[in-house]
N, C-alpha and C positions, 0 to 999 in steps of 0.2 A: 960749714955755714949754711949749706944747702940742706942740710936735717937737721938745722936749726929752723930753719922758716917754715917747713915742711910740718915741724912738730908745733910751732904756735898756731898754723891755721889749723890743724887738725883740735888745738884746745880752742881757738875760738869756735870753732863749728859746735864739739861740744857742748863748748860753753853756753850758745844761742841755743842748741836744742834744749841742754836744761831749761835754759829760761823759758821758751815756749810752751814745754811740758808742762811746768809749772804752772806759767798760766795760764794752761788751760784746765790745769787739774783745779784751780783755786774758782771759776766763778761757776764751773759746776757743781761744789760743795753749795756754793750761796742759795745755787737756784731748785736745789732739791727739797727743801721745807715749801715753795712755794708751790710745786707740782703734786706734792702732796696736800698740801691744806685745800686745794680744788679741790679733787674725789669730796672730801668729805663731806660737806652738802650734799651731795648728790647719793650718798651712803643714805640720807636722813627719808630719803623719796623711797618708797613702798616697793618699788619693781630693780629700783639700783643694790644688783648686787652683785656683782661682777667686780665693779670697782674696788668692792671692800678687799676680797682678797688679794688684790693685784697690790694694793698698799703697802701693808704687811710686808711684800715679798722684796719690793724697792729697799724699803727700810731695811733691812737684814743685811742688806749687801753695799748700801753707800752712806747711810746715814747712820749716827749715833742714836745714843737711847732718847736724847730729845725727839727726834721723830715719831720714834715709837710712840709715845706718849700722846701725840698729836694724833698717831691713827686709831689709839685705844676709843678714844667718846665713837668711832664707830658702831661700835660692836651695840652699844647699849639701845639704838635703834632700831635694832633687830625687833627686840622684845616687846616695842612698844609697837611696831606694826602687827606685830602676829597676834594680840590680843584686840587690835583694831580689827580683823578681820573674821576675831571667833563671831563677835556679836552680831556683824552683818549675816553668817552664814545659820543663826539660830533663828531670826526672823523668817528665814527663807523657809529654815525646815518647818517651822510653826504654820508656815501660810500653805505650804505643803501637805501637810498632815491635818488642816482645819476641815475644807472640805469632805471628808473620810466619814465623819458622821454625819454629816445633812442631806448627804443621799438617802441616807437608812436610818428614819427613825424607827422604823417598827421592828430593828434588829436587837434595840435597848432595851426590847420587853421582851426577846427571846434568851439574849447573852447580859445579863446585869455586869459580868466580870471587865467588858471593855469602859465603861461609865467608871467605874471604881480606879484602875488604875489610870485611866487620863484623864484630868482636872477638864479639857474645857468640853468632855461631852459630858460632863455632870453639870456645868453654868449653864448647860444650851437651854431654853424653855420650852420647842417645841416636843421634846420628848415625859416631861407632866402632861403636858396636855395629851398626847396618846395614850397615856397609860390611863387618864381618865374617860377616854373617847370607848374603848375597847371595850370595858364591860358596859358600858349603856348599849353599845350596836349587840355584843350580843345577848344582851339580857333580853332585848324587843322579841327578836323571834321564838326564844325560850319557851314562853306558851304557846301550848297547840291547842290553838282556837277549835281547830275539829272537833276536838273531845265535848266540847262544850253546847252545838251546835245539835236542837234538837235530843234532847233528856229525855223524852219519853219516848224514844225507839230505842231505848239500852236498855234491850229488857234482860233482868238479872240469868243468870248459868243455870238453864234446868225450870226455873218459870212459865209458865202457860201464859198466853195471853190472859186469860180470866184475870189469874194472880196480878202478871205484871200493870195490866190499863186499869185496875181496880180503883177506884178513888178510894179516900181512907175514910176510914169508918170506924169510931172509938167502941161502938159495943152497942148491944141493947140497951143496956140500962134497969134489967128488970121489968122491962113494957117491951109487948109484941110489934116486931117490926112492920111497918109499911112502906113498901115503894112506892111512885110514881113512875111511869112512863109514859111518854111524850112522843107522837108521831110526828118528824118534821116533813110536812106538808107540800114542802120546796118550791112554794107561792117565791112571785115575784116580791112580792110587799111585806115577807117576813124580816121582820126586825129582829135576826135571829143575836145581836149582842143583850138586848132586852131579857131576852128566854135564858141565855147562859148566863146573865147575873141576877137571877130569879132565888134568892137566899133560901132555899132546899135540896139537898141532895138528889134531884131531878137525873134520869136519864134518856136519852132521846134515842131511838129507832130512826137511822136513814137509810135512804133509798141509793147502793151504791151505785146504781147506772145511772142516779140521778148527775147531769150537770154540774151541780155544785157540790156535790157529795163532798168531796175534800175538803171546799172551803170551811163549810159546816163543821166535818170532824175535828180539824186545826181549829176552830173557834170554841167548840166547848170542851175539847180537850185542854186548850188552856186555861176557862172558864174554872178545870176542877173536875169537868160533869163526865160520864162514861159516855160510851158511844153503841150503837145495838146496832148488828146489819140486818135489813128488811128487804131479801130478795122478793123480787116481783115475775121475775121468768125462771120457775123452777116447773114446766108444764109436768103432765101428769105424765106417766110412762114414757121417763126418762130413762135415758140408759145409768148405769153404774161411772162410764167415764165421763158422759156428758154432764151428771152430778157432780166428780171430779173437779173439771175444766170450770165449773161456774161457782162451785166457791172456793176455787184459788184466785180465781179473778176477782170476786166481792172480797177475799182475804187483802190481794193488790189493792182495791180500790181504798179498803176501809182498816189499816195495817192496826190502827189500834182498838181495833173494839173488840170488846169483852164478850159478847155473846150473838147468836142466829138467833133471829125471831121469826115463826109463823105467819103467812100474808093474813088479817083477822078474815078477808073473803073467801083466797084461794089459797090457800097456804099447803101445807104438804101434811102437815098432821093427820089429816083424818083419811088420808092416804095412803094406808098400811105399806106399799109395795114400793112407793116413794118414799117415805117415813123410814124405810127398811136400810133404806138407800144415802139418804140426808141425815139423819140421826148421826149413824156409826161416825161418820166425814164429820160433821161438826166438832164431835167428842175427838177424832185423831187430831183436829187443829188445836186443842187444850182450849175451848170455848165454851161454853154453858148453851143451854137453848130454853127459847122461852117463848109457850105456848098459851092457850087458849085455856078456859075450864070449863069446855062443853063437850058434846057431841061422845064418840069413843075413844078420842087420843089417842090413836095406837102409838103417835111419839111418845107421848110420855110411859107409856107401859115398854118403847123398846128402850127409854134413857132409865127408866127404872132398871130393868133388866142387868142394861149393859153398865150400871157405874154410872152415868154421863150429868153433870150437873145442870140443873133445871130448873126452871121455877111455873108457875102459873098465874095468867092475870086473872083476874073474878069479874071485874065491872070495865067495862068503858063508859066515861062519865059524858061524853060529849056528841054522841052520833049522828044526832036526830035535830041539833040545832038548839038545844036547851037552853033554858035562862042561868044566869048566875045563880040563883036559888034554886035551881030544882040539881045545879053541878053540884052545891055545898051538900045537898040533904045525901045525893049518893057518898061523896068522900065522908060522912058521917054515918053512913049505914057499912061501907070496909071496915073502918074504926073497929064498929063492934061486930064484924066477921072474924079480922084479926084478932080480937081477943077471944075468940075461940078457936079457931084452930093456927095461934101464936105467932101468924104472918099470912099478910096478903097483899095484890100488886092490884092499882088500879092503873087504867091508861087514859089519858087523851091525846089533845091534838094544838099544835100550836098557832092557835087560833086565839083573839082578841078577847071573846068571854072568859076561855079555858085559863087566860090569864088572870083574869079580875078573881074567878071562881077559886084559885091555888090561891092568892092572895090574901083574900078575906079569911079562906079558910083556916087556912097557918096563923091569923091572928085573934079569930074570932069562933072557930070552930072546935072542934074535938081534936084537933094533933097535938095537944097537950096528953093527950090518953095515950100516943103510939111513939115509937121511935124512930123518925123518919130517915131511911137510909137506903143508897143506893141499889140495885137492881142486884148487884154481884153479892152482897149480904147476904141473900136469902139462894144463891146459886150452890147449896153445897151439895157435895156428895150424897145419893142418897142411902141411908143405912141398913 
């Protein structure tokens, strides 16, 4: 009787533990769909992922395929964040990479290859505008104004002064040339623009220790007209290098004239020992010389001699104070000297008659008889 009783309690115990196991196996089946459908929300949030896999792993080991199915919609939120996140990360590179050409436009006219391959340094506008800014800056400096600065000191390869200061001169014409020479006087009251557009191939003798010798020369050298140097301190027994020294200095002073002229009072011509001296130096500078046609010239008999181009004046038409008519009847008695021995030079002085007297004559005189041409026409070689 005693393992009788002994064995009922031992099935009711039993029996109560069943029952308890059971129910407690039974409302944790209920409450497992619920502890899973939380996470899943939280699956659907951009940074929640931890959760997702931890679902999965529940479901596997307590719950049926129903569950599974409840944590599958996780998965597909995956997808849609990670494409949410490309397109923030394109803007970034773009705003990135924008900067990289507007530092450096002037690398777009070195390298075309980077503008080609990325689309927005080809949009950008301020690289048209440098590519047209570039040849204007350097096209400005491109001339060299120096070359142009003063045309009549280029004097050509191998040219003599004579050649190069020469004004132009079409030719005889079949009629015996006449010069004019003109002593500029270096008066304060010369209106020397007057004399340099005086419509004759005129040339003027300056004084180059004069003052304004320069101004003069620059004046009717652009006038067109030659320029003659008229030393005034060549004294008599000179040396050889003091000869030298003083017409490299009149050369200095008077760079573009064509020829040394004889002072008409004291000049060196009739001065054999000086002449000997002055002659040779003229001829080495490539210059002509132009003297007197009196006395014994021994210059002209040494520029004969030595080659040296020359010429001679015949008449000074103005010395003594003369009327306008008594200047016309000499420029009308050269006329016809010229036409016998086929050229001759008169001279005067630029002086207010000497003006009127050129005037009249060129339109009312005999200079239809001659061909009026500069001083260096008649400078040639002698043969």
């Amino acid at each position: 009787m005693r393992n009788f009783l002994m064995g009922g309690v031992k099935g009711l115990v039993v029996a109560g533990l069943g029952l308890g196991a059971a129910s407690y196996l039974v409302p944790a089946r209920v409450t497992a769909p619920s502890v899973q459908s939380a996470p899943a929300p939280e699956a659907a949030a951009p940074e929640a992922v931890a959760p997702e896999v931890a679902v999965p792993e529940v479901a596997e080991q307590t719950a049926p395929a129903s569950a599974q199915t409840e944590a599958q919609p996780a998965p597909p939120a995956l997808p849609q964040v990670e494409p949410a996140t490309e397109p923030a990360a394109d803007p970034a590179a773009e705003a990135s990479a924008e900067p990289e050409p507007a530092p450096a436009p002037s690398e777009a006219l070195l390298d075309p290859a980077p503008e080609q391959s990325t689309g927005a340094k080809v949009a950008t506008p301020p690289q048209p505008g440098d590519a047209l800014q570039t040849p204007t800056i350097s096209a400005d400096p491109a001339p060299d104004a120096t070359a142009l600065d003063a045309p009549s000191l280029a004097r050509p390869l191998g040219a003599t002064p004579l050649q190069a200061f020469a004004a132009p001169f079409a030719g005889a014409g079949g009629k015996p040339l006449f010069a004019i020479v003109l002593l500029d006087t270096g008066a304060v009251d010369i209106d020397r623009a007057v004399w340099a557009s005086l419509p004759l191939p005129v040339s003027f003798a300056v004084d180059p220790e004069s003052p304004t010798a320069a101004e003069a020369m620059a004046l009717y050298r652009a006038a067109g007209k030659e320029v003659i140097i008229l030393p005034t301190s060549l004294p008599a027994g000179a040396q050889a290098s003091d000869v030298e020294t003083s017409l490299a200095a009149y050369q200095a002073m008077l760079p573009e004239s064509v020829a040394v002229m004889s002072d008409p009072v004291s000049g060196f011509q009739d001065d054999r020992e000086l002449a000997s001296l002055v002659v040779p130096a003229i001829g080495a500078q490539g210059r002509g010389v132009l003297l007197f046609d009196k006395g014994l010239n021994s210059a002209a008999q040494i520029a004969q001699r030595d080659g040296i181009p020359y010429a001679m004046i015949s008449k000074m038409i103005d010395t003594g104070g003369e009327s306008v008519t008594v200047m016309r009847r000499y420029l009308d008695r050269a006329v016809f000297k010229a036409a016998q021995d086929g050229a001759t030079v008169v001279m005067g002085q630029t002086l207010p008659g000497t003006l009127s007297a050129l005037t009249e004559w060129s339109l009312e005189g005999r200079a239809g008889d001659v061909t009026l041409a500069p001083i260096s026409a008649l400078m040639q070689p002698p043969q």
